[in-house]
Each structure stands twice: as structure tokens, then as C-alpha cells.
C-alpha positions as CSV (number, residue, x, y, z in Angstrom):
1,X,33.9,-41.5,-39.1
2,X,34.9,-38.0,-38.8
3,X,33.6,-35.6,-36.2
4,X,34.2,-32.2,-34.6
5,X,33.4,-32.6,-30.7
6,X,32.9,-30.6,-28.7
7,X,28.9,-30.2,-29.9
8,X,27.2,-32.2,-27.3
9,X,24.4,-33.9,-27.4
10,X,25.6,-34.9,-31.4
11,X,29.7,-35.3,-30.7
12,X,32.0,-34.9,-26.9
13,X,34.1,-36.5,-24.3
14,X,32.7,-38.3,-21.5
15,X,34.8,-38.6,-18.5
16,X,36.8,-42.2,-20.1
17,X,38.0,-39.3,-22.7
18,X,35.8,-41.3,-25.5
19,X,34.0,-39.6,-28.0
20,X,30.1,-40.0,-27.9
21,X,26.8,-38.3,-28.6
22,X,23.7,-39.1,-30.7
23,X,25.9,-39.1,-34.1
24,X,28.1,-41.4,-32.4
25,X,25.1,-43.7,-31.5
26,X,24.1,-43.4,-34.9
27,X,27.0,-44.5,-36.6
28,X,27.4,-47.7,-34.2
29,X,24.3,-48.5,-35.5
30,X,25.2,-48.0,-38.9
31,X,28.6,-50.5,-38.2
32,X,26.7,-52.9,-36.3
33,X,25.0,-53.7,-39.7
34,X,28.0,-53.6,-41.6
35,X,29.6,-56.0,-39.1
36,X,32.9,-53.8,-38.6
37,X,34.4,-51.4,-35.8
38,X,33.4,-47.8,-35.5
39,X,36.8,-45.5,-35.1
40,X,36.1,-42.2,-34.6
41,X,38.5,-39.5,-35.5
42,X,38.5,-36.1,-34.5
43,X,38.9,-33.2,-37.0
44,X,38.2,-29.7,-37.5
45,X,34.9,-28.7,-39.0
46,X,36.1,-27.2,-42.0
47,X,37.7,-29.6,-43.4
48,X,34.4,-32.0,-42.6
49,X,32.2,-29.7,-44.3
50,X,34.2,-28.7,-47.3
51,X,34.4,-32.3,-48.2
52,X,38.9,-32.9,-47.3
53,X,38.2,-35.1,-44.8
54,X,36.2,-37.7,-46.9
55,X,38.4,-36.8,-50.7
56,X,41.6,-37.4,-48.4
57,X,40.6,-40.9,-47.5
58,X,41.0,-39.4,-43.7
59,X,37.5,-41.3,-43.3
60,X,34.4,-42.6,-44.8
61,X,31.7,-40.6,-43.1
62,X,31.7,-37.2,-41.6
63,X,29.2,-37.4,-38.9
64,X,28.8,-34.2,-37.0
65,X,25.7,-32.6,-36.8
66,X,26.2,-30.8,-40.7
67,X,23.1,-29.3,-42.2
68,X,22.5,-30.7,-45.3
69,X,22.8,-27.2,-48.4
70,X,23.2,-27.3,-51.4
71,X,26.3,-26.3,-51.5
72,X,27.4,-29.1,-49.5
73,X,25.5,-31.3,-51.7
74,X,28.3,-30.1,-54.4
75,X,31.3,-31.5,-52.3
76,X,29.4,-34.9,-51.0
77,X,26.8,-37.3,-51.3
78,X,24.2,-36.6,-47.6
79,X,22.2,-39.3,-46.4
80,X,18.3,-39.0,-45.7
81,X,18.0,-36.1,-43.3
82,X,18.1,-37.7,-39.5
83,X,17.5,-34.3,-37.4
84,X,15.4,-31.5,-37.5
85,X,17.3,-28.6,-36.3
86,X,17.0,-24.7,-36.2
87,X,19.2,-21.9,-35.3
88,X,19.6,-20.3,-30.9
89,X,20.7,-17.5,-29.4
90,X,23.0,-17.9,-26.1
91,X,23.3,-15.3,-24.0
92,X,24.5,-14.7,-20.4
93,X,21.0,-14.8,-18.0
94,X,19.3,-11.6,-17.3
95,X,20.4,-10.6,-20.8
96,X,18.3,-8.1,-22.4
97,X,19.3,-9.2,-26.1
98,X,16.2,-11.7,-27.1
99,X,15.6,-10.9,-31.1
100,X,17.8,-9.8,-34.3
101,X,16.7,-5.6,-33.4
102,X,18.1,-6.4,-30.2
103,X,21.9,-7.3,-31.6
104,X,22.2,-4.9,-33.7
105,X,26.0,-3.8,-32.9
106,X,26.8,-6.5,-30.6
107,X,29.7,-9.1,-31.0
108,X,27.9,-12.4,-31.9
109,X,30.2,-16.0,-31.3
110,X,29.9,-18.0,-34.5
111,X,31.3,-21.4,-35.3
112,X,33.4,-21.2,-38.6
113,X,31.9,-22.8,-41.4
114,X,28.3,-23.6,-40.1
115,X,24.8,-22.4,-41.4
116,X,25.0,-20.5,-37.9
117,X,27.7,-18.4,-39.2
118,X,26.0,-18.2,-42.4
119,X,22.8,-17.0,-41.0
120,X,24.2,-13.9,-38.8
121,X,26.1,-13.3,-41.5
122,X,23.3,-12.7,-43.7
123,X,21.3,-11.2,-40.7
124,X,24.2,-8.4,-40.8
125,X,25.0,-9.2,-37.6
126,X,28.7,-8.2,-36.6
127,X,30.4,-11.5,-35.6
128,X,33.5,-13.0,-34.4
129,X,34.1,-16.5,-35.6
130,X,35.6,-19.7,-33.7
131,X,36.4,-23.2,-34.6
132,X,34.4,-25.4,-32.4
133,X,31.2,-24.4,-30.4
134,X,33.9,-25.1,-27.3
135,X,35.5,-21.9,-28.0
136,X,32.2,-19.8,-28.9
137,X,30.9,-20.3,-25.2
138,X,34.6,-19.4,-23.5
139,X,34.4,-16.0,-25.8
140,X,30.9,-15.6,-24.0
141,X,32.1,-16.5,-20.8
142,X,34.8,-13.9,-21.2
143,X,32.9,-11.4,-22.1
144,X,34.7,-11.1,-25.6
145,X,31.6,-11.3,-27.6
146,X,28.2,-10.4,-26.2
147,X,25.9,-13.3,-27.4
148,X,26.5,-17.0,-29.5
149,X,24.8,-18.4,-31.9
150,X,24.7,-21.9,-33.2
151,X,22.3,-24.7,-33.5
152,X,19.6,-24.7,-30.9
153,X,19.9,-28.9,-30.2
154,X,23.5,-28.2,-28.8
155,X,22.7,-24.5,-26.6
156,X,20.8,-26.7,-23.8
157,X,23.9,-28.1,-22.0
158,X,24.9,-24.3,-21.1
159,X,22.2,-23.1,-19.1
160,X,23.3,-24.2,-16.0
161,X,26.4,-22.5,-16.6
162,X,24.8,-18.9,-16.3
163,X,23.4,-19.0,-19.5
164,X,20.0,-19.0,-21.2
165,X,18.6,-19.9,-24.8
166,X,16.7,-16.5,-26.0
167,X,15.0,-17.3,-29.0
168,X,15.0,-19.8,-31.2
169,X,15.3,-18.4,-35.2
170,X,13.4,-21.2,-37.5
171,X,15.4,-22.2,-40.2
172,X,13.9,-25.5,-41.6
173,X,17.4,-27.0,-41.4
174,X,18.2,-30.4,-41.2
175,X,21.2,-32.7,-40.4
176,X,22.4,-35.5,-42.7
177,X,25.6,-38.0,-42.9
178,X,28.1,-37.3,-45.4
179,X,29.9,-39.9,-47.8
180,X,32.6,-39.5,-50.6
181,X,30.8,-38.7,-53.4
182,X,29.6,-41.6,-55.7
183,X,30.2,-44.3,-52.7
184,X,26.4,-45.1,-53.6
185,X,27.2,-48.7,-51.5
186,X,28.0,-47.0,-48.4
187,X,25.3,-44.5,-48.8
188,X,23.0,-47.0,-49.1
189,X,23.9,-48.9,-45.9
190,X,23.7,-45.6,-43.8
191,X,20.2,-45.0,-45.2
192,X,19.0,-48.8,-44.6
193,X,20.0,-48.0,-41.2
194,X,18.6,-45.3,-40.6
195,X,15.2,-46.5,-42.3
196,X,16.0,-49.6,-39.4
197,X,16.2,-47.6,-36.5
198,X,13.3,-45.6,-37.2
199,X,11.3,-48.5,-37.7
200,X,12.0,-50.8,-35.0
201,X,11.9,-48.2,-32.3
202,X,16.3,-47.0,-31.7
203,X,16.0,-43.8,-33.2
204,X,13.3,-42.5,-30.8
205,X,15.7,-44.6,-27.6
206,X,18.8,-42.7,-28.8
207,X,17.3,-39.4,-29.4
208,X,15.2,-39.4,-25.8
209,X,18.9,-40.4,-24.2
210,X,20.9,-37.5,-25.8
211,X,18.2,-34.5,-26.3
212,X,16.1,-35.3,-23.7
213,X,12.7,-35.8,-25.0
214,X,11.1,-37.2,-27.3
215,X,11.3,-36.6,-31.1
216,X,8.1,-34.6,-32.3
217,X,7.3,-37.3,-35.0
218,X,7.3,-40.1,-32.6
């Protein structure tokens, strides 16, 4: 699998340097059924999204918290959705930025390539883009942009480094998997696990580990 850490909880490096997250679980799952090893390999998020990675033969999923569009759609076959997720806005505490009127000429942090990106963008919000969400919350840190935005699931980790989440923006966004298009087999398998670990009860264990409660449909 493909994957563009650092995004915890979905995709970053515990202290052994190994790649993990709630994709990560995910695919092991998916593997475990297939009966072969899970290698993940890091790349950057462009080429995951824009469907390289997979028409390269780099790998044979991309698993890194992607919304499913349909322009995506156009470049590679998604999996049933497996996460609900909507859009944050990260700003340094005490900030008084809190709504879309309120950035108005401020320098948003955006990761290149996402639906994040695609939102301010469309919000006509002035923004500086990066390549991993890494790099967005060093910008903020630095005081080279005045706010991030990316997906709220991921914003979490931060706010105990002087952060805070300021509003969520609802979206209806969802994550899938990704496979080469027309590699109906594999698709299939990463939907029958995913239909598995819904039903017996591992879905709802993984998600509780990694986002730290319980999913709403449970």
C-alpha cells in the first residue's frame, strides 16, 4: 500500500520508525484475508491522489485518508466509503479567527492536492500550500501562515501543542481505498473486508484505538 504519513490518526511513525494509523490497521485486515504481507511504502500525496502511484505499479492500494470525488473516481476504482470526515480549522489558542468572515485576508496552510485545499480555494481564501499536513502545522508554528486547514479527524493530535480546532466546516466527505482501475478482484477483497470488520465488531475496536471514541453509527 501507498501512504503519505505524516496524517495521524489515518498514517505516522511510532517511536520503532514504523508506519501505523487506522489505514494501516485497515489494510492488515484487508491482507490478513488475503493471506500475504502488508508493505507499506511511503509517497507523496500527489502522486497517490492523481492515480501514478497505482498506474506505475509503485503499489496496489493507496491508503491514506483520500476523499472519495469524482474526479478521483476518473483516475481509480474507490472502495466503499470507510470514514466520515469533514473539513477543521487550526489555529494557535486564544485566536480570534473562528469562521470563513473571520479569514478573510489571512494566510491559510493547505495540504497540496486535498479536498482541504480545494475547499479554501473555493472559499476565496488566500492560501499557501504544503505537501504533507507535517509541514502545514510547522508554517503555523512559525507564524508563516495565520491558520491550517485540513481534515478535522487529523487536527486533534495538535491541541496540546498550543493549538485549538475552531470550527468544524461540514462537507459530507468521505474516505475510501483506492485500486488500479479495473482490478475488480482486489476491489472486491478490500470491500469483503471491510463488510467483515464492520460486522464482527474490528472496525468499531480500530476506530475507538486511533480517534478516540466511538464511531457515531456504532
Amino acid at each position: 500500500m501507498c501512504s503519505n504519513p505524516p496524517y495521524e490518526p489515518f498514517e505516522f511513525e511510532d517511536d520503532n520508525g514504523d508506519v501505523v494509523g487506522l489505514d494501516i490497521d485497515l489494510m492488515q485486515e484487508v491482507a490478513d484475508d488475503l493471506g500475504v504481507e502488508l508493505l507499506v511504502k511511503v509517497t507523496a500525496f500527489e502522486t497517490i491522489q492523481s492515480g501514478v502511484d497505482l498506474n506505475t505499479g509503485s503499489c496496489d492500494v493507496v491508503a491514506s485518508g483520500i476523499t472519495i470525488t469524482d474526479e478521483r473516481k476518473e483516475k481509480f476504482d474507490f472502495s466503499e466509503p470507510y470514514f466520515d470526515a469533514d473539513q477543521g480549522l487550526l489555529v494557535p489558542a486564544g485566536s480570534d479567527l473562528k469562521d470563513l468572515d473571520s479569514l478573510a485576508g489571512k494566510r491559510i496552510a493547505v495540504q497540496q492536492a486535498t479536498t482541504g485545499e480545494t475547499f479554501a480555494t473555493d472559499n476565496g481564501l488566500q492560501t499557501v500550500q504544503f505537501e504533507d499536513l507535517g509541514l502545514q502545522i510547522q508554517a503555523l508554528k512559525t507564524g508563516q501562515v495565520d491558520a491550517a486547514i485540513n481534515d478535522i479527524a487529523v487536527l486533534g493530535p495538535f491541541v496540546e501543542e498550543g493549538f485549538e480546532v475552531a470550527t468544524t466546516f461540514p462537507t459530507g466527505e468521505q474516505y475510501g481505498f483506492g485500486v488500479k482501475k479495473g482490478n475488480t478482484a482486489l476491489l472486491e477483497a478490500v470491500n469483503g473486508t471491510l463488510d467483515r470488520v464492520r460486522t464482527d465488531g474490528t472496525y468499531d475496536a480500530i476506530y475507538t484505538e486511533r480517534i478516540g471514541t466511538a464511531p457515531a453509527a456504532s
